[in-house]
PDB file with SEQRES, HELIX, SHEET and CRYST1 records, atoms N, CA, C and O in Angstrom:
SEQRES   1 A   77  UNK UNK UNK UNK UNK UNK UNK UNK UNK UNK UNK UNK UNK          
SEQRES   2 A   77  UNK UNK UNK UNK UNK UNK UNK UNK UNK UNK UNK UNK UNK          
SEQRES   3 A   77  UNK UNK UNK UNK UNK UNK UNK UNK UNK UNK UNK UNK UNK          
SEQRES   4 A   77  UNK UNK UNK UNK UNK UNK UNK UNK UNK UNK UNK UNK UNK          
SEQRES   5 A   77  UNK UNK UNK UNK UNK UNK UNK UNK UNK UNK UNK UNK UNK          
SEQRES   6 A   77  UNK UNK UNK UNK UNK UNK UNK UNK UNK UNK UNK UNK              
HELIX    1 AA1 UNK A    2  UNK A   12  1                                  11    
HELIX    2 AA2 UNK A   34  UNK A   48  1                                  15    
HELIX    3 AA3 UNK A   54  UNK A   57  1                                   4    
HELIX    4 AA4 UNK A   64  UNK A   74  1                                  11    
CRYST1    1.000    1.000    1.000  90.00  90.00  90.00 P 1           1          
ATOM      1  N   UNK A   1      -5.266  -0.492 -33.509  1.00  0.00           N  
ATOM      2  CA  UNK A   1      -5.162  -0.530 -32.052  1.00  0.00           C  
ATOM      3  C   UNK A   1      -4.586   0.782 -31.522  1.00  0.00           C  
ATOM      4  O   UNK A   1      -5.276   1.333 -30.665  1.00  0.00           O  
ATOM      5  N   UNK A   2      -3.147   1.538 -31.967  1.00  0.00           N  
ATOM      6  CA  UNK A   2      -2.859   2.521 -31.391  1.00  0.00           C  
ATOM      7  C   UNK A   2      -3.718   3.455 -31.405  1.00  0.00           C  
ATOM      8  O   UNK A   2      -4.227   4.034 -30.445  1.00  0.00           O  
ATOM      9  N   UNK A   3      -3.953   3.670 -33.005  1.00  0.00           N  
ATOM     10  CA  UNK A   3      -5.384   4.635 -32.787  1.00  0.00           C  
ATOM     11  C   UNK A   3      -6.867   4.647 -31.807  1.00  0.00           C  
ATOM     12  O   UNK A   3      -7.400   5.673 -31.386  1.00  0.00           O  
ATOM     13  N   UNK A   4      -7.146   3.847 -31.677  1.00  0.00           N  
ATOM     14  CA  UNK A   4      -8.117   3.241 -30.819  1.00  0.00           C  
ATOM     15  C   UNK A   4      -7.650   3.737 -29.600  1.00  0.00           C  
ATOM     16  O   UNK A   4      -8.134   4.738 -29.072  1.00  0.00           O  
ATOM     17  N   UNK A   5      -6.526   2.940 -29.021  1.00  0.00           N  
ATOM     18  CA  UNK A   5      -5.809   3.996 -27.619  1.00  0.00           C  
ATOM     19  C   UNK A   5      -5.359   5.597 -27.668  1.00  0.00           C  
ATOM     20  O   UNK A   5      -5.633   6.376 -26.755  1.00  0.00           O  
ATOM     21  N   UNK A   6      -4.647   5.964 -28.838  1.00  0.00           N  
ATOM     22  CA  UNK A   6      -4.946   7.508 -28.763  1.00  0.00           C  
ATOM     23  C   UNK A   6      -6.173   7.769 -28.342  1.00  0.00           C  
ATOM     24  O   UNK A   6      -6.324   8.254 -27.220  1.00  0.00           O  
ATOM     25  N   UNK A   7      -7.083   7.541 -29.027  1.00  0.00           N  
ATOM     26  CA  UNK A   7      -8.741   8.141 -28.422  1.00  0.00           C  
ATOM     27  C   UNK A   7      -9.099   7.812 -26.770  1.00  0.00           C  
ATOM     28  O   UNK A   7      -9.763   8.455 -25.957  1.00  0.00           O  
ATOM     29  N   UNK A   8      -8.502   6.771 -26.676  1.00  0.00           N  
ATOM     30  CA  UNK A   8      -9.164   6.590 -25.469  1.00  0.00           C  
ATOM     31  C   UNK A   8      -8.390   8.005 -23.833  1.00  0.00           C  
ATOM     32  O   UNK A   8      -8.888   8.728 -22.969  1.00  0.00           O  
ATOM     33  N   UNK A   9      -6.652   7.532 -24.446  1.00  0.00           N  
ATOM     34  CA  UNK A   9      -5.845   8.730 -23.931  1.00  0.00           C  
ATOM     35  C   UNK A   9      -6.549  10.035 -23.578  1.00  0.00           C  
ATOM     36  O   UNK A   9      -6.441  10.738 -22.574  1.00  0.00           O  
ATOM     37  N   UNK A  10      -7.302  10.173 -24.680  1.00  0.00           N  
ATOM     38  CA  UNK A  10      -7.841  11.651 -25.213  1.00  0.00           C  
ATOM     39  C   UNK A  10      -8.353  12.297 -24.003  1.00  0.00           C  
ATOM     40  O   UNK A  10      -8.109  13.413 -23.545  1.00  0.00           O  
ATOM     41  N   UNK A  11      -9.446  10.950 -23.402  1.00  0.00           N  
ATOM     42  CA  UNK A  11     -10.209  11.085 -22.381  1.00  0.00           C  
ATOM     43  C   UNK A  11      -9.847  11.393 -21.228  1.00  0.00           C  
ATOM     44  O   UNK A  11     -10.664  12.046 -20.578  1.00  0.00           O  
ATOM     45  N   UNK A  12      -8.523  11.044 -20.572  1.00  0.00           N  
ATOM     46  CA  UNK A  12      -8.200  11.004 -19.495  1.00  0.00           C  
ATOM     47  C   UNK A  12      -7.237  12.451 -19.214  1.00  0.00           C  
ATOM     48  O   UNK A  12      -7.268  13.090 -18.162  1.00  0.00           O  
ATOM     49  N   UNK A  13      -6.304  12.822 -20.539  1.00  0.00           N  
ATOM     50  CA  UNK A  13      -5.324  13.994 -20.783  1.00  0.00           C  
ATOM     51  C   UNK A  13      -5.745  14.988 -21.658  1.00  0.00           C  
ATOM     52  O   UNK A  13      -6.346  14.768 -22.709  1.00  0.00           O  
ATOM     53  N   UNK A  14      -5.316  16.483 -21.071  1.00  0.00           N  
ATOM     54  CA  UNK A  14      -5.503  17.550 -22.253  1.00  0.00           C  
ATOM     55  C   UNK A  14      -4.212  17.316 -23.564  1.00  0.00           C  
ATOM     56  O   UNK A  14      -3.254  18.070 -23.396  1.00  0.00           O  
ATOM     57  N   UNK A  15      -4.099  16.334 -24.860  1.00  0.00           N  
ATOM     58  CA  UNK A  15      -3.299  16.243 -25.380  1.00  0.00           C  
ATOM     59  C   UNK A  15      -4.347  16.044 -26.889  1.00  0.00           C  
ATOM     60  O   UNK A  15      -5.526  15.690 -26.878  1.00  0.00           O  
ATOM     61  N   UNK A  16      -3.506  16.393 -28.133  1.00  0.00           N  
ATOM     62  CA  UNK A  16      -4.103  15.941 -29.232  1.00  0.00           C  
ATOM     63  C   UNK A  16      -3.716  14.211 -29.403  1.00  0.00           C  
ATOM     64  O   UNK A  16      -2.782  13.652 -28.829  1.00  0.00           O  
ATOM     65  N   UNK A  17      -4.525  13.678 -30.178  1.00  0.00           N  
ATOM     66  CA  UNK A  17      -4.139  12.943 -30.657  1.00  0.00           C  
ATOM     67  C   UNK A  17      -2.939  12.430 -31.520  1.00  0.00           C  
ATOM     68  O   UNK A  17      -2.613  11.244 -31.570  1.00  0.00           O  
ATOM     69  N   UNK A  18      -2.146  13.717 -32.375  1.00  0.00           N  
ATOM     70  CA  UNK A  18      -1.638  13.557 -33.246  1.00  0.00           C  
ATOM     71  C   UNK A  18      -0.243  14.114 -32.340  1.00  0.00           C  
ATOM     72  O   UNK A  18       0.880  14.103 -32.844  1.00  0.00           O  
ATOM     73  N   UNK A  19      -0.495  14.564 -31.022  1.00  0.00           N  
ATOM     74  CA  UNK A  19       0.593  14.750 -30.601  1.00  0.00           C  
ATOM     75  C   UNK A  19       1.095  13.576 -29.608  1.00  0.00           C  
ATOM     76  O   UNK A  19       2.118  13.631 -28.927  1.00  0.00           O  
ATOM     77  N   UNK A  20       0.163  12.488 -29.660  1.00  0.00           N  
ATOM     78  CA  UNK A  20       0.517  11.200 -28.718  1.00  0.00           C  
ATOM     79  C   UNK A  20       1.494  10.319 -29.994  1.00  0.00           C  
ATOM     80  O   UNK A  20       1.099   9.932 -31.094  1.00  0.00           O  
ATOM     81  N   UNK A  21       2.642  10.210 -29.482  1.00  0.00           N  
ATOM     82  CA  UNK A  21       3.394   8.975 -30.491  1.00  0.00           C  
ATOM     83  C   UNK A  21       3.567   7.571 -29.427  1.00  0.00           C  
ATOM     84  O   UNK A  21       3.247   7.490 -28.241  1.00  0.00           O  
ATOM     85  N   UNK A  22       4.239   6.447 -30.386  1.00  0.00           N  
ATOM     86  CA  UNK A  22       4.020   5.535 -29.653  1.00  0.00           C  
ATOM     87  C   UNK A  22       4.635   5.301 -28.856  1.00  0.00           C  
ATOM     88  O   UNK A  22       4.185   4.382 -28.171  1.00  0.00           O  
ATOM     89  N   UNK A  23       6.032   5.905 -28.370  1.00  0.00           N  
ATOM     90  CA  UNK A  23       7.271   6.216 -27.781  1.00  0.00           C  
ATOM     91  C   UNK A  23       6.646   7.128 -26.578  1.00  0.00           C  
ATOM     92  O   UNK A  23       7.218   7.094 -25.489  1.00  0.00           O  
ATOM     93  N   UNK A  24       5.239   8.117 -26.784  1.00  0.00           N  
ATOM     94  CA  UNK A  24       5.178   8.510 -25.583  1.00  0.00           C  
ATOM     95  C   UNK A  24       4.932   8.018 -24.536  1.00  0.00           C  
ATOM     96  O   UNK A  24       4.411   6.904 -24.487  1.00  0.00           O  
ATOM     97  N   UNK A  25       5.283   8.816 -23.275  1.00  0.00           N  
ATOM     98  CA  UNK A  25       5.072   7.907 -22.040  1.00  0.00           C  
ATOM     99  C   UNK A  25       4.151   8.409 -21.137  1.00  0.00           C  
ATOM    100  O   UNK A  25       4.150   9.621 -20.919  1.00  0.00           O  
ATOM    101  N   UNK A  26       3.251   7.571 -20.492  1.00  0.00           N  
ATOM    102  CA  UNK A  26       2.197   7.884 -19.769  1.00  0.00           C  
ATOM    103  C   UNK A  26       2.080   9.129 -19.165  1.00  0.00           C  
ATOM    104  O   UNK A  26       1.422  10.045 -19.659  1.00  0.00           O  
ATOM    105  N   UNK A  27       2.787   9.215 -17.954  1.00  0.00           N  
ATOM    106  CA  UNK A  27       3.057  10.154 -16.908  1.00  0.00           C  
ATOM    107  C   UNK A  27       3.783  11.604 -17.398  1.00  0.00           C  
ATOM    108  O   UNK A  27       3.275  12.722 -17.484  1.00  0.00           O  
ATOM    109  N   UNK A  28       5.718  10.983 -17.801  1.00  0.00           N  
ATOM    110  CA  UNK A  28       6.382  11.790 -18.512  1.00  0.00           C  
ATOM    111  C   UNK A  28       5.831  13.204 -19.281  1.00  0.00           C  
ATOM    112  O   UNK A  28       5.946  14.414 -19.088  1.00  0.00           O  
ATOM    113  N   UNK A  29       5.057  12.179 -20.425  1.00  0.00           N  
ATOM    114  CA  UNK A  29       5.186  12.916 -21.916  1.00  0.00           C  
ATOM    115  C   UNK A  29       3.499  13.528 -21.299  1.00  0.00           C  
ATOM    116  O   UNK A  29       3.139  14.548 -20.711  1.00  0.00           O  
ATOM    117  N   UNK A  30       2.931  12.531 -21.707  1.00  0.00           N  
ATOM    118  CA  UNK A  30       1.268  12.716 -21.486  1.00  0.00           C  
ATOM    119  C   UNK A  30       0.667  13.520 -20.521  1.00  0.00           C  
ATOM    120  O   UNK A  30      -0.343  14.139 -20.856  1.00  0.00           O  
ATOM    121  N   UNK A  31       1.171  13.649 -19.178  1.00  0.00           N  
ATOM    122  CA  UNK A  31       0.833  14.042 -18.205  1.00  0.00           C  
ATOM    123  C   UNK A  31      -0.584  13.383 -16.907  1.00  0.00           C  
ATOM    124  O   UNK A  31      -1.218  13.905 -15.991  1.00  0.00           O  
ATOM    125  N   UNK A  32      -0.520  11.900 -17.588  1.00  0.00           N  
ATOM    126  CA  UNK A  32      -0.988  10.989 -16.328  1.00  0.00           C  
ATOM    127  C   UNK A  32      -0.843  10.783 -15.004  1.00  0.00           C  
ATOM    128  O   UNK A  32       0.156  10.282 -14.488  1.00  0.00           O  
ATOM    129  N   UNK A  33      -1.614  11.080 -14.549  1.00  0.00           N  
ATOM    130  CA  UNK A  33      -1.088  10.722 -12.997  1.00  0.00           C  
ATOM    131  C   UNK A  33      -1.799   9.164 -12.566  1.00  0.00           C  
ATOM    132  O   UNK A  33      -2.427   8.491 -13.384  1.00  0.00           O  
ATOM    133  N   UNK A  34      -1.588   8.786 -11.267  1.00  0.00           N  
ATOM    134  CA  UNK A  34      -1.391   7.167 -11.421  1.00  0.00           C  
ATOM    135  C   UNK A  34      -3.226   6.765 -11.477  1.00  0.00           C  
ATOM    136  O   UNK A  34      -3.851   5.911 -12.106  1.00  0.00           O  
ATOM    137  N   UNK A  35      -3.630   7.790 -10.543  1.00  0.00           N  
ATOM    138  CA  UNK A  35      -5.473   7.638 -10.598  1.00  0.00           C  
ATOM    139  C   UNK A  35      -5.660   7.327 -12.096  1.00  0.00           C  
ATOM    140  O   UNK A  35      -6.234   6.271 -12.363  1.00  0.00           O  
ATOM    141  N   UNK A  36      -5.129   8.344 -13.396  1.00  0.00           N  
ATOM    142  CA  UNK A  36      -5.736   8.240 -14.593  1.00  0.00           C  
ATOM    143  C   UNK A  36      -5.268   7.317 -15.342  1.00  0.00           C  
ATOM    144  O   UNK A  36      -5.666   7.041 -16.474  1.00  0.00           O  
ATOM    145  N   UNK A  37      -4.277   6.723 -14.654  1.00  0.00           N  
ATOM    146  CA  UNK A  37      -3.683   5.876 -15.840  1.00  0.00           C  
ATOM    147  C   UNK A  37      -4.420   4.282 -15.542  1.00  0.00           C  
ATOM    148  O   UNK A  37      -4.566   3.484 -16.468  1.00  0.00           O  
ATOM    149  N   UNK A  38      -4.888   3.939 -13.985  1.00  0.00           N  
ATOM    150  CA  UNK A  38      -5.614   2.712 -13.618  1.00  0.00           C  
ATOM    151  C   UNK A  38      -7.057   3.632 -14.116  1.00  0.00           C  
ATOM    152  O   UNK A  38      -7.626   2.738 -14.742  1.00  0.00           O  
ATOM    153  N   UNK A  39      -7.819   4.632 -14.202  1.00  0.00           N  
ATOM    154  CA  UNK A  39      -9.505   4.500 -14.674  1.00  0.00           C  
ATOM    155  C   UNK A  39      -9.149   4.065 -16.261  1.00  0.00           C  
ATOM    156  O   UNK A  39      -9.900   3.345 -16.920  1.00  0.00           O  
ATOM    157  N   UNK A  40      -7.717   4.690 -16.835  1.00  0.00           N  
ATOM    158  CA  UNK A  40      -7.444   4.359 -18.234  1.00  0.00           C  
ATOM    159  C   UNK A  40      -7.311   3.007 -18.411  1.00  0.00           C  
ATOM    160  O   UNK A  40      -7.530   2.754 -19.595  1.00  0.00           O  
ATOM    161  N   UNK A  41      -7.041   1.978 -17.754  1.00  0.00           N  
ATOM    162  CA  UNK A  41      -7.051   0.415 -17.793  1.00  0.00           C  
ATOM    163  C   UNK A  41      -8.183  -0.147 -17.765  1.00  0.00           C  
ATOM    164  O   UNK A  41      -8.417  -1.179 -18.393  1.00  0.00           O  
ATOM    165  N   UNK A  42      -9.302   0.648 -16.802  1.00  0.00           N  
ATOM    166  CA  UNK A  42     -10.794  -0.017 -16.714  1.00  0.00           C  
ATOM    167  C   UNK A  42     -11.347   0.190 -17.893  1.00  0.00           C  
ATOM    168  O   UNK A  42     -12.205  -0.567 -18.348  1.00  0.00           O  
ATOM    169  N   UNK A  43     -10.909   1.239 -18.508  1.00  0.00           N  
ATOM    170  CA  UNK A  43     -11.981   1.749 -20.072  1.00  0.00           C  
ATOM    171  C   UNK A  43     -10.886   0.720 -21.014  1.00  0.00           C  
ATOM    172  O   UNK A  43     -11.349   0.406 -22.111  1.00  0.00           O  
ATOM    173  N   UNK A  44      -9.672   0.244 -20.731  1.00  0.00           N  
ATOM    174  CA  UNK A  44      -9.474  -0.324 -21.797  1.00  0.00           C  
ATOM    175  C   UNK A  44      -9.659  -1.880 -21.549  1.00  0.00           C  
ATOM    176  O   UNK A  44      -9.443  -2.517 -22.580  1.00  0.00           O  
ATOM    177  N   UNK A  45      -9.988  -2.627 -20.502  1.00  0.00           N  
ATOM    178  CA  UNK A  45     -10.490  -3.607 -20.033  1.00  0.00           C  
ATOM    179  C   UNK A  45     -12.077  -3.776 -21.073  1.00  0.00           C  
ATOM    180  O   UNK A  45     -12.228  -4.615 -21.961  1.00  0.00           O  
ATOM    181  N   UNK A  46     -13.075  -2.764 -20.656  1.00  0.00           N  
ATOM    182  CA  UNK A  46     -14.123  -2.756 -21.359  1.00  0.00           C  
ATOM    183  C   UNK A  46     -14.390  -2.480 -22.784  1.00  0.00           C  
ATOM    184  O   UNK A  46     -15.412  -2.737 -23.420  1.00  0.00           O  
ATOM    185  N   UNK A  47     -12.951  -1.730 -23.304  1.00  0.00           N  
ATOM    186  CA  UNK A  47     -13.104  -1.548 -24.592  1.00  0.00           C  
ATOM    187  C   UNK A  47     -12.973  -2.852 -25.444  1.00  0.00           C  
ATOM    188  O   UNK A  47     -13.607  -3.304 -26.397  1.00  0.00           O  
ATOM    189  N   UNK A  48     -11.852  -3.293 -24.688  1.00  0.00           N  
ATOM    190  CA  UNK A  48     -11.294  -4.432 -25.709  1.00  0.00           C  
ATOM    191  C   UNK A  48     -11.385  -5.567 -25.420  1.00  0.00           C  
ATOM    192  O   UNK A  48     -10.789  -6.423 -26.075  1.00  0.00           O  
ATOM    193  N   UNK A  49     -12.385  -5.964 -24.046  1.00  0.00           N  
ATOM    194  CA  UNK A  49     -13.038  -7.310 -23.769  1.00  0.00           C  
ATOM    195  C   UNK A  49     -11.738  -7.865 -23.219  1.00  0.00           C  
ATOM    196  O   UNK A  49     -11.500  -8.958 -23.733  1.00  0.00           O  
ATOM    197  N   UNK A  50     -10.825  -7.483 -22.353  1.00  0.00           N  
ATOM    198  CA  UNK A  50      -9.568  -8.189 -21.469  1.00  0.00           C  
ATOM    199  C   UNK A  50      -9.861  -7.947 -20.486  1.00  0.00           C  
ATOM    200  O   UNK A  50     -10.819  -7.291 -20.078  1.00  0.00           O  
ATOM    201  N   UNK A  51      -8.980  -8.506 -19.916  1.00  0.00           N  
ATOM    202  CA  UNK A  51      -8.232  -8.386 -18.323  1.00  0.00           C  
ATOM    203  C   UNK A  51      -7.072  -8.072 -18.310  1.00  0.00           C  
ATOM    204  O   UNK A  51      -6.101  -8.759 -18.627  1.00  0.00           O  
ATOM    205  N   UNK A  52      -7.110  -6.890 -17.899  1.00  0.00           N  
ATOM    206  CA  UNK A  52      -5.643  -6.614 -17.951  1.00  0.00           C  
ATOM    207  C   UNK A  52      -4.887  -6.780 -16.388  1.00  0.00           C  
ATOM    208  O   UNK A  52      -5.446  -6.332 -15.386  1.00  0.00           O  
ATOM    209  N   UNK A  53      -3.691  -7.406 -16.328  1.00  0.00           N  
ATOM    210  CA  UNK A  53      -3.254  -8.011 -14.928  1.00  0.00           C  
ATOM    211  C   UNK A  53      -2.525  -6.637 -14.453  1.00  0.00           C  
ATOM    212  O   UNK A  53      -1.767  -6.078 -15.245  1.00  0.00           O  
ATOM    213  N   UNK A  54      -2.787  -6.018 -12.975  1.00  0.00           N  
ATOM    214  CA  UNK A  54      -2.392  -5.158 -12.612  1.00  0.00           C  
ATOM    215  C   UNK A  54      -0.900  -5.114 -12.390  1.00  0.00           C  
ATOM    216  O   UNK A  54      -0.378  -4.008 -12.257  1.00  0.00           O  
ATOM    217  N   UNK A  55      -0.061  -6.358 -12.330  1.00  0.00           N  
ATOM    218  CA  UNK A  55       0.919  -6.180 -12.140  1.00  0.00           C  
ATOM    219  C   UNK A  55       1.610  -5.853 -13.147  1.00  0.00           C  
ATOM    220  O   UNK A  55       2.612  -5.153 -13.001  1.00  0.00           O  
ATOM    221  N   UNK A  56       1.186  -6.318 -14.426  1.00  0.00           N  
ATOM    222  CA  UNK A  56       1.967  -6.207 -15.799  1.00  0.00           C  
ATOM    223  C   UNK A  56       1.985  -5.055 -16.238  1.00  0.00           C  
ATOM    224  O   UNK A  56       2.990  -4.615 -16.796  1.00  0.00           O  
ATOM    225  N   UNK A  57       1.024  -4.432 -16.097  1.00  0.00           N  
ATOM    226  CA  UNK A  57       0.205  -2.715 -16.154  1.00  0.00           C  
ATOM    227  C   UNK A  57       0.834  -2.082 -15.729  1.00  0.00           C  
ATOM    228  O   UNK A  57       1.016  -1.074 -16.411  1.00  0.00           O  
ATOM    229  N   UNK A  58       1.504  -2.128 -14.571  1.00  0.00           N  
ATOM    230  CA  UNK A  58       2.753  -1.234 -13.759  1.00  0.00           C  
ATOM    231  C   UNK A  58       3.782  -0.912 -14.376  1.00  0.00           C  
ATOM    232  O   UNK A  58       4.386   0.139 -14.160  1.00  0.00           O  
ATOM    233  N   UNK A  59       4.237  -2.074 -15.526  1.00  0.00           N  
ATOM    234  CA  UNK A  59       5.502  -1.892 -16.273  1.00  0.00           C  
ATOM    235  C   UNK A  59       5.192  -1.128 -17.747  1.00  0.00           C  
ATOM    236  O   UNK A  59       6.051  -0.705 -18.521  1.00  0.00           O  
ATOM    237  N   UNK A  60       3.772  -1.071 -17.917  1.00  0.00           N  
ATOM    238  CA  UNK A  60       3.908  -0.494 -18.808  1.00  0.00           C  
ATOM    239  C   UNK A  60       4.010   1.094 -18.892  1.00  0.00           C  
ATOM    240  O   UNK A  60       3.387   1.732 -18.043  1.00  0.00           O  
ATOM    241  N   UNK A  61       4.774   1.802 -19.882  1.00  0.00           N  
ATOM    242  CA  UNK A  61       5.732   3.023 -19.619  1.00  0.00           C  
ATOM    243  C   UNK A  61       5.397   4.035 -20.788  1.00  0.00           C  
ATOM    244  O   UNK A  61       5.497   5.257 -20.679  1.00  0.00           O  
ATOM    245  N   UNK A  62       5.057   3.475 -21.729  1.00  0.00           N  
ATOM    246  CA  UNK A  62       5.064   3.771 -23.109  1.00  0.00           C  
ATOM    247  C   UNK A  62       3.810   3.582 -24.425  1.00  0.00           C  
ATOM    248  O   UNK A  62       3.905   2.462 -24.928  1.00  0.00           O  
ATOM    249  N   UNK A  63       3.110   4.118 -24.818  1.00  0.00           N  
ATOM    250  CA  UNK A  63       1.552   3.619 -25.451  1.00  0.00           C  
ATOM    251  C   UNK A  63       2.453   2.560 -26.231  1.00  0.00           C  
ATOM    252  O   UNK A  63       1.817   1.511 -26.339  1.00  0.00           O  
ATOM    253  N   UNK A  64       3.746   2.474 -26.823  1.00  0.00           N  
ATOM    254  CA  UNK A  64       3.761   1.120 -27.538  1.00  0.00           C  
ATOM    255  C   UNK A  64       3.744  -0.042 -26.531  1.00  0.00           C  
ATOM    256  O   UNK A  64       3.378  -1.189 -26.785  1.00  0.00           O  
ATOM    257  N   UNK A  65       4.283   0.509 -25.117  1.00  0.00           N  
ATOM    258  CA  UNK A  65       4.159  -0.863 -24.109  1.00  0.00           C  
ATOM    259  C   UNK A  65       2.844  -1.397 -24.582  1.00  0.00           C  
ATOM    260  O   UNK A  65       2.626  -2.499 -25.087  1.00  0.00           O  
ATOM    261  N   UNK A  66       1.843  -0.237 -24.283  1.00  0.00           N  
ATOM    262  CA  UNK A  66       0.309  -0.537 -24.358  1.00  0.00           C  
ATOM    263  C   UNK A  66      -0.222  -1.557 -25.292  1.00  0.00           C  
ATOM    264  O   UNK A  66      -0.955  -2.533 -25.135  1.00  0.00           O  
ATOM    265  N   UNK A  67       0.296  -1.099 -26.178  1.00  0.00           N  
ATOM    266  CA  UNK A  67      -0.540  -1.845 -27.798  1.00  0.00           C  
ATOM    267  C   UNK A  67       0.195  -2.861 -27.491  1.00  0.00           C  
ATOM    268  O   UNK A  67      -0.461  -3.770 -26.982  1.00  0.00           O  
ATOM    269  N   UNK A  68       1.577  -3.116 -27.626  1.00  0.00           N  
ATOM    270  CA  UNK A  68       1.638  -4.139 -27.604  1.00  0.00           C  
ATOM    271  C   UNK A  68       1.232  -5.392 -26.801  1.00  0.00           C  
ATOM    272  O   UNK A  68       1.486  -6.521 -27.220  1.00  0.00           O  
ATOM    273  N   UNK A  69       0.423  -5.100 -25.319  1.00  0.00           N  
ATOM    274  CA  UNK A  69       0.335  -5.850 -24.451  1.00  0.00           C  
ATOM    275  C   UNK A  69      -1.273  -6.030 -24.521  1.00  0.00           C  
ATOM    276  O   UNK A  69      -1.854  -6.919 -23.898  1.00  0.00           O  
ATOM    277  N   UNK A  70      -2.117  -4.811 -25.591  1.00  0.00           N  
ATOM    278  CA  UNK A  70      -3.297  -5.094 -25.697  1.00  0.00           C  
ATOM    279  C   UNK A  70      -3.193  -6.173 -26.786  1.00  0.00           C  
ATOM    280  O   UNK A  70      -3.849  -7.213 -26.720  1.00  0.00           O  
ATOM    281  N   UNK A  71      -2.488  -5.938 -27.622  1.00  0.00           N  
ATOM    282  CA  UNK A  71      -2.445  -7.073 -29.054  1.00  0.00           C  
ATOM    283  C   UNK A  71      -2.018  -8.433 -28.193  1.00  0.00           C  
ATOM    284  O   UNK A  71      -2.745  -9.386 -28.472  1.00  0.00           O  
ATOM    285  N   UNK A  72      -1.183  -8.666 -27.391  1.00  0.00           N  
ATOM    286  CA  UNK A  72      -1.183  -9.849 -26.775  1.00  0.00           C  
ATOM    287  C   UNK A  72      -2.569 -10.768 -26.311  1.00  0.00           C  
ATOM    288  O   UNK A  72      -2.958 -11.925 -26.469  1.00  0.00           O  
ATOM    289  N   UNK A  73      -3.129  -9.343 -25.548  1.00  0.00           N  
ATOM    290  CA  UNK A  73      -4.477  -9.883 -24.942  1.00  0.00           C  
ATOM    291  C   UNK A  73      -5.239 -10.336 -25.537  1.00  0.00           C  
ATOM    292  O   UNK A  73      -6.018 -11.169 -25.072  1.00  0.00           O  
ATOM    293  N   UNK A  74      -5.264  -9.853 -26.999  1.00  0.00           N  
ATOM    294  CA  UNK A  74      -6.981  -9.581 -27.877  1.00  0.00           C  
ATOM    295  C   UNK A  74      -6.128 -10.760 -29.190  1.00  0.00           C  
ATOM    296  O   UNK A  74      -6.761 -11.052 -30.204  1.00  0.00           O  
ATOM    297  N   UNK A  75      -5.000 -11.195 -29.012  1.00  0.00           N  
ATOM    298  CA  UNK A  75      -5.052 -11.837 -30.146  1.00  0.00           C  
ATOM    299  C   UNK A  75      -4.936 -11.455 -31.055  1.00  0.00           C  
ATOM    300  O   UNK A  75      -5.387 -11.991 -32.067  1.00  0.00           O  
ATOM    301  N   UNK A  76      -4.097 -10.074 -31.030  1.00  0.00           N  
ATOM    302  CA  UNK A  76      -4.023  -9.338 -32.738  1.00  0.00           C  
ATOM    303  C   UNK A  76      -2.599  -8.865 -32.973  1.00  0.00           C  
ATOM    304  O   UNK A  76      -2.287  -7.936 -33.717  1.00  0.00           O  
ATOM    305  N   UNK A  77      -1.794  -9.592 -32.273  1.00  0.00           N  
ATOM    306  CA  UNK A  77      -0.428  -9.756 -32.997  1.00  0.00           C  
ATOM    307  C   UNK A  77      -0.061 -10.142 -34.008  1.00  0.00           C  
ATOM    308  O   UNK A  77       1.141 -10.131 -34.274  1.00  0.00           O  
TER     309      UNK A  77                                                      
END                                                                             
């Protein structure tokens, strides 16, 4: 899964992959701004067959927020 979201990251930020950890943070570290971080929810909506609830999405801060709230969704906790 993280890997899977590194790649997707890839798309939206000039960053390597190997320089995204799971501790990084969207905006902070990554350099997301709020446009890229909601088109980054639609590609991960379609990647991984969820819904992701916009409000919960707000709190997330951190790619481990991420995974962990995609593994919630998808059932792969």
């Amino acid at each position: 899964m993280l890997e899977q979201l590194k790649e997707i990251i890839c798309n939206y930020v000039e960053v390597e992959p190997e320089q995204i950890q799971p501790e990084s943070r969207f905006m902070e570290d990554l350099g997301f701004t709020s446009f890229d971080f909601m088109s980054m929810l639609g590609e991960l909506e379609d990647t991984f067959e969820v819904e992701v609830d916009q409000q919960t999405a707000a709190g997330i801060r951190t790619v481990q927020e991420a995974v962990n709230y995609l593994e919630k969704l998808t059932g792969e906790e």
